[in-house]
N, C-alpha and C positions, 0 to 999 in steps of 0.2 A: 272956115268956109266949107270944108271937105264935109265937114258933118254936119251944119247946116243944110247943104245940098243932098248929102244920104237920108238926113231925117226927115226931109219934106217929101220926098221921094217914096219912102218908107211908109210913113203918114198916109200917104196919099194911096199907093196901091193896096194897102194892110186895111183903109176904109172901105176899098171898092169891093177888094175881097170878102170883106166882111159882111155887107149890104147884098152882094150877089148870093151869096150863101144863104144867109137870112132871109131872104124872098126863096130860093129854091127850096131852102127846108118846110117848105107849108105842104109840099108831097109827104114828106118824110113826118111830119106830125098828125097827118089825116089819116095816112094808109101804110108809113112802114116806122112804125113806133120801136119796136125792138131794136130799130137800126139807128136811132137816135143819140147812144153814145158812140160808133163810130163815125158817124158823120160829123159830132163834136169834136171829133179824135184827128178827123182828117183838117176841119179847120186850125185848129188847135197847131198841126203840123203844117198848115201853109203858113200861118201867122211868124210859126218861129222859123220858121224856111227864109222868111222875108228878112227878119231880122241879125240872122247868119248871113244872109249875102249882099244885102244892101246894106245895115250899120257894120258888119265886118266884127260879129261878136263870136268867139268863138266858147261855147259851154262844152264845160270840162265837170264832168259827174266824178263824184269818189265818193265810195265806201257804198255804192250800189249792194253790195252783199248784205249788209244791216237791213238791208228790206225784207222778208219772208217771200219766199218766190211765187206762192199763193195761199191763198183765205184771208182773212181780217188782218190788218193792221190799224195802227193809230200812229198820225204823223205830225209832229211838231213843228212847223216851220217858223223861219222869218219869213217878213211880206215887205218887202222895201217897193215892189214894183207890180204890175200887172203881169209882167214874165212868169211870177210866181204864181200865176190862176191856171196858169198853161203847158209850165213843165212836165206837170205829175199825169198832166194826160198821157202824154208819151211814155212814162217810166213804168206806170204802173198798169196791171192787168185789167184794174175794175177801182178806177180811181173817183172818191167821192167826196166833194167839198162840202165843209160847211161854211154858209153863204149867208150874206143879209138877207134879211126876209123881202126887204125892196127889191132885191135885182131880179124878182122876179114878174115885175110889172115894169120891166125893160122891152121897148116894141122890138119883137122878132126873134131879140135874146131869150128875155123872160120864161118863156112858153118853151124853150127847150134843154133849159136849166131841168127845168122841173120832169123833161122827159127823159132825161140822162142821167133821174135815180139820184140830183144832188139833196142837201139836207138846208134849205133855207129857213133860216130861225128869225124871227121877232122878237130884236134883244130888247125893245122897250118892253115886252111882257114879264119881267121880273124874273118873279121864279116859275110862272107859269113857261116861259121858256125853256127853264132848264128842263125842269119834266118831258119839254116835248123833246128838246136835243138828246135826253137820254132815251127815252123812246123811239126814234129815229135812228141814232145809234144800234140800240137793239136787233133792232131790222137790218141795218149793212151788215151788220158782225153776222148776224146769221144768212147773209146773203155771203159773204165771205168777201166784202169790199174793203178797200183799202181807204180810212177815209181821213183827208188834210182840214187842218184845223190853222187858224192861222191865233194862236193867244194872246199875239199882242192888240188882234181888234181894230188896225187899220194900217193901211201900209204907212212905214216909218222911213226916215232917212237913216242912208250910211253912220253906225255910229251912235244914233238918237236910241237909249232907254226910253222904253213905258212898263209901267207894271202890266203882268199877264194876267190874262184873263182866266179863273179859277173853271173854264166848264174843262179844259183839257182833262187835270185833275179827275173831276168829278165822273168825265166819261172812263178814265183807267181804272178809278176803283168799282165803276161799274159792272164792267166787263171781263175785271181781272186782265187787262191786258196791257204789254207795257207800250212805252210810249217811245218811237222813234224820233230822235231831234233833226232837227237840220239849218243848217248856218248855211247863208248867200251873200254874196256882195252884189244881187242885180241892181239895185237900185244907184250904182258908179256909173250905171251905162241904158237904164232903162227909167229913171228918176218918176216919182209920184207926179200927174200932172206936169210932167216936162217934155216941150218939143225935143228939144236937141236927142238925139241917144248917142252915146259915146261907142266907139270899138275899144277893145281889148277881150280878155278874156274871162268870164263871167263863172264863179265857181257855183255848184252847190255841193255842197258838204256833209251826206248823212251820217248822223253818229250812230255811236253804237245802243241799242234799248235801255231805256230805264222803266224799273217795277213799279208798279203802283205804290205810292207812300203817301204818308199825311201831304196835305196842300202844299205848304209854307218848303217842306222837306225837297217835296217832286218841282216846284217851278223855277226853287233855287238850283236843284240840279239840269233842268232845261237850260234856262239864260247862264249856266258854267260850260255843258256841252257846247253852246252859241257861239261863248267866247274863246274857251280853247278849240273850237276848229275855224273861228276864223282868222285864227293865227296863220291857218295855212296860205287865206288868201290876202292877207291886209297890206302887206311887202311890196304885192305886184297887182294892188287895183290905181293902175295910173289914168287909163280912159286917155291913152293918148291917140291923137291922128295920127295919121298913115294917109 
């Protein structure tokens, strides 16, 4: 009942916030464009404000130093949850996802994805895709952004394998650069399409770099990082009430 009652709750003001936002940013897309990743930034930090005090989740970051403190990086995650679209705003200096090509004919969303510098791909384009992901790539790296990539292609449950998706690959030996991994257990307490959200404490886990290598070589060493660091959080994802 406890968490029924915080999720509706939660639900409920994290929509209004979001919809208030949304109608206020049409200033910020007509006449203050540059300021369009910080205003992402600040929602981004109401959204997960909400969810530290009303589901009672408390995120617990490690190995923060595996990140470059600035210029480009490339970052590997899992995507169990929507949490994970929203973390890396906070973490990082000039954080840049890449995103369905859809979300960006989301009313209100849409329109400032694209003004906060993200990289939204059209994966039914084949390989005309990849061309353009590495070409967009190109441009962060040389803007000096930090950009998340999610390889597995859609958010997954706790636990649930998919095979990765080869563009991560494809952008490191692009770029020559190597590829930060990171392991989460959101999805214990923020689940795909799930009301409820659970408390506890929600890791994420950044590993340490991996070099550019053949395909087959670099995804098996991603999903190995994944696994050996979420040995740290797997013991203590209970999602119990309080």
């Amino acid at each position: 009942m406890i968490s029924f009652l915080r999720s509706i709750t939660f639900n409920i003001v994290a929509f209004v916030l979001t919809l208030v936002m949304g109608v206020c940013a049409f200033p910020v897309r007509w006449f203050f464009q540059k300021q369009a990743l910080s205003y992402a930034r600040l929602w981004s930090r109401g959204v997960l404000w909400l969810f530290r005090h009303i589901c009672g989740v408390y995120v617990h970051i490690i190995g923060q130093e595996n990140i470059p403190s600035s210029g480009a990086a490339l970052i590997a995650s899992q995507h169990q949850s929507a949490f994970d679209t929203l973390i890396w705003m906070l973490l990082l200096p000039r954080p840049c996802y890449v995103m369905k090509g859809e979300l960006r004919r989301i009313p209100l969303l849409g329109p400032m994805l694209v003004l906060t510098g993200m990289m939204p791909i059209e994966r039914s384009a084949g390989a005309k895709a990849m061309r353009l992901l590495l070409q967009k790539t190109d441009k962060a790296v040389k803007a000096g952004k930090q950009i998340i990539i999610f390889p597995e292609g859609t958010r997954t449950q706790p636990g649930e394998h998919k095979p990765l998706k080869p563009g991560i690959v494809a952008m490191a030996q692009h770029t020559k650069i190597s590829v930060i991994p990171v392991a989460t257990n959101s999805g214990q307490f923020w689940g795909r399409n799930a009301f409820i959200k659970r408390c506890g404490t929600l890791y994420v886990v950044i590993g340490e770099a991996i070099k550019p290598s053949p395909r087959e070589v670099m995804l098996k060493e991603i999903e190995q990082s994944w696994a050996r660091n979420s040995l740290i959080f797997t013991p203590k994802t209970h999602g119990a009430e309080t």
